[in-house]
VOGU-100807 format. One record per residue (C-alpha): z, x, y. Coordinates in steps of 0.001 Angstrom, whole numbers, padded with zeros to 6 digits, always signed. Each point is the difference from the previous one (the first is absolute). Layout:
// VOGU-100807
ZXY ...
// end
This chain:
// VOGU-100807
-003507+003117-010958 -000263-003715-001059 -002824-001903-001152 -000722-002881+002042 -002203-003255-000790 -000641-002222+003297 -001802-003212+000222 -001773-001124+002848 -000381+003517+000966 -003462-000597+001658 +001286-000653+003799 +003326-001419+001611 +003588+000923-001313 -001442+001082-003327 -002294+002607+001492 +002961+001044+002299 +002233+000931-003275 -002730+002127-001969 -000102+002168+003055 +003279+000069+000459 +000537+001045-003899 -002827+002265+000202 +001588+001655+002748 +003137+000883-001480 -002124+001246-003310 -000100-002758-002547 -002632-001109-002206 -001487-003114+000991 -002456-002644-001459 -001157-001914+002280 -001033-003938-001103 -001530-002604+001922 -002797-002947-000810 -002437+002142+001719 -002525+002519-001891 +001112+003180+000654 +002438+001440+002185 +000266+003605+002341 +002247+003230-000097 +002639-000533-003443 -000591-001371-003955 -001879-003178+000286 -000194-004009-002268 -001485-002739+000750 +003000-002579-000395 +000268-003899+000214 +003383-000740+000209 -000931-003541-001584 -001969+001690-003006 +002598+000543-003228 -003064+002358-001469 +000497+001961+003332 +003485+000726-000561 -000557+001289-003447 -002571+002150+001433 +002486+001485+002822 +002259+000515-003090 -002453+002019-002295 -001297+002238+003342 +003725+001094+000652 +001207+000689-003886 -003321+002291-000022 -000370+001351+002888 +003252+000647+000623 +002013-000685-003189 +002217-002590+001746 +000864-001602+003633 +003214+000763+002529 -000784-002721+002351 -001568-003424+000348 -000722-001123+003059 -000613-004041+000033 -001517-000419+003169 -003231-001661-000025 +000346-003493+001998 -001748-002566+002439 +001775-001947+002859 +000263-003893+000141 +001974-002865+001048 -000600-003183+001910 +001753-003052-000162 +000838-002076-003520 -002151-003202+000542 -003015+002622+001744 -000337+003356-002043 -001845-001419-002947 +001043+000195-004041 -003033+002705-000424 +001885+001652+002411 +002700+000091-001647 -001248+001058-003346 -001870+003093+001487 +002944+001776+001845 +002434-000401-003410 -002736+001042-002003 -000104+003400+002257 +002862+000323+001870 +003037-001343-002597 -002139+000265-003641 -001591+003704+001160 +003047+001366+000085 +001442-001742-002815 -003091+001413-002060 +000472+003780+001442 +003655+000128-001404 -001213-001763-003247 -002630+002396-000607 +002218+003006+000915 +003742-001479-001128 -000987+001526-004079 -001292+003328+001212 +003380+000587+002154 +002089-000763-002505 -001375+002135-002606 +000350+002743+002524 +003169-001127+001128 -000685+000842+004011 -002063-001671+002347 +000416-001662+003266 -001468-003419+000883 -000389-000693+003577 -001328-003412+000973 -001250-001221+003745 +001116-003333+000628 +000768-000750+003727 +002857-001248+002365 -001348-003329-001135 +001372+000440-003353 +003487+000422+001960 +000101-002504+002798 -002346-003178-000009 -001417-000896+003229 -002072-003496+000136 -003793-000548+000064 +000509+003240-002537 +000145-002134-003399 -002041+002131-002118 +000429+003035+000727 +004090-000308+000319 -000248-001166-003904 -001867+002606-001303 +001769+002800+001945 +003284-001379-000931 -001178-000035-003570 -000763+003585+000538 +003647+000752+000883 +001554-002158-002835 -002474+001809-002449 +001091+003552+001358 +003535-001003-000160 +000095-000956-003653 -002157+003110-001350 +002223+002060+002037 +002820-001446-002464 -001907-000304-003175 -002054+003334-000125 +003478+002349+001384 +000574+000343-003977 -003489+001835+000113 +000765+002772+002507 -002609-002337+002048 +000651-000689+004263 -001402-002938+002100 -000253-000190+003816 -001442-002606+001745 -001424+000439+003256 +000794-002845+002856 -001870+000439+003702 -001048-001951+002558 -003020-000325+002133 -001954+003525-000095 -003452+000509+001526 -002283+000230-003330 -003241-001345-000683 +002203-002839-002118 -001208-002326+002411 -003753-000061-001185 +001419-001408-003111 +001131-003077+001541 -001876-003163-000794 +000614-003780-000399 +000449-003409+001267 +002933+000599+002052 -002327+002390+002654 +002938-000803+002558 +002699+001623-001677 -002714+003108-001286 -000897+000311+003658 +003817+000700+001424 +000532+001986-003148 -002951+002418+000858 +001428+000228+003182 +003091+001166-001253 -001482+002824-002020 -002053+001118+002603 +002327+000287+002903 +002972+002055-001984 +001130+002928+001198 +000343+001165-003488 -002677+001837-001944 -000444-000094-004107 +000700+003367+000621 +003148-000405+001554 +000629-002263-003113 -000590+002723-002553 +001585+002419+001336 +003189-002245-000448 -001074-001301-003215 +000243+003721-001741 +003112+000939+001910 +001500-003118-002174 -002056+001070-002825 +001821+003435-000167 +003075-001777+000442 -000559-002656-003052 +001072-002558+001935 -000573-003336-001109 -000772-002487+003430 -001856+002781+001932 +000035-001766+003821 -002233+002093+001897 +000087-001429+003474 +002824-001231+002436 -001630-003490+000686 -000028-000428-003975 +003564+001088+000020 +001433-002242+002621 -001634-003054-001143 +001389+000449-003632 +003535+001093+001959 +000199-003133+001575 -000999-002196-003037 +002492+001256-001679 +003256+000426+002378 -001095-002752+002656 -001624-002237-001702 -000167-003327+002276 -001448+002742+002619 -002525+000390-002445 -000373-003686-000743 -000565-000586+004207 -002661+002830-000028 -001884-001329-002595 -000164-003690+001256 -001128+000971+003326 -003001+001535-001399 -000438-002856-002136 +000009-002600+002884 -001906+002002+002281 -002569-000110-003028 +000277-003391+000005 -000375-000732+003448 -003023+002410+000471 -001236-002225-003190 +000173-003083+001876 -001463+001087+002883 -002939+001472-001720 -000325-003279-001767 +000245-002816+002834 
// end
């Protein structure tokens, strides 16, 4: 039996995993911006709060006298195009999405190496893997996600300490509601997106602990996620085609919209 920390736990993907590590008999605290939570160990958490951190740290050395698993997964969605999404924008979704997650390890890297275990798994996205247009934003921060993973995975090994990060694609969630911004274009077609997948968080999870157990590093939990990384990789001027007919179809519902 592990014990789990999850952020963003309130709803979506994040509510998903605590039931799925419930079910299989772990200890879980739950952690979300919201007051109080339902049904495992609760904290109010702001991903963007350092004092928040420290208090996630203290709660899990006494309560529990240490911590098996942090799970980074607290997150908004984003994007629109360069010259639309605004610089506010930008600010707010690395302050959550890239700097939350680079807090969460910060706050928990001293605590795992003085135990010398633990197991950091951080949610980025299939954004952080292949970069489709319009998607500016949010392709930055969940590719700074990966490259964070990537080099803790490397410099905490000496420590006894994993990392896995976590790369789907669209999955209906409530991740929509977080959408806001200039660009209300590209936030419309990418609500659309999340709403009309025939993938559940819970299909998600499920996947995501299936890697856990595994220690993998790049946990891939859906074929669509797969194959579009696939293809970057081994066919890549595929790839390059696919991604500029999006972008001119963008650009020629644009100009339509604007004459």
């Amino acid at each position: 039996m592990s014990r789990v920390l999850v952020t963003g736990a309130a709803s979506g993907l994040g509510a998903a995993l605590v039931a799925k590590f419930v079910a299989e008999g772990h200890q879980v605290l739950s952690t979300d911006v919201t007051e109080d939570g339902e049904g495992t160990a609760y904290l109010k958490l702001d991903v963007r709060r350092a004092e928040d951190w420290d208090a996630a740290v203290a709660w899990c050395e006494q309560n529990w006298g240490g911590l098996d698993i942090l799970v980074n997964n607290a997150g908004i969605a984003t994007g629109g195009r360069i010259d639309v999404e605004t610089l506010d924008e930008w600010d707010r979704v690395v302050d959550i999405n890239l700097m939350g997650v680079v807090r969460g390890c910060r706050a928990f890297a001293p605590l795992f190496k003085r135990q010398r275990s633990g197991h950091i798994v951080n949610t980025a996205s299939a954004a952080g893997l292949v970069h489709p247009p319009m998607m500016s934003s949010y392709n930055t921060v969940k590719a700074g996600v990966v490259a964070l993973s990537e080099t803790l995975s490397h410099e905490l090994y000496p420590y006894g300490v994993t990392v896995s990060v976590v790369c789907p694609s669209f999955f209906r969630t409530n991740l929509a509601d977080s959408i806001r911004g200039a660009d209300s274009a590209m936030g419309a077609t990418a609500r659309q997106l999340i709403e009309k997948s025939p993938r559940s968080a819970d299909d998600i999870a499920a996947a995501v602990l299936a890697g856990i157990k595994k220690k993998q590093f790049l946990i891939i939990p859906d074929r669509p996620a797969a194959m579009a990384w696939r293809t970057k990789r081994f066919a890549r001027p595929l790839y390059n085609r696919q991604m500029r007919k999006i972008a001119e179809r963008a650009r020629q519902r644009a100009e339509t919209t604007n004459g």
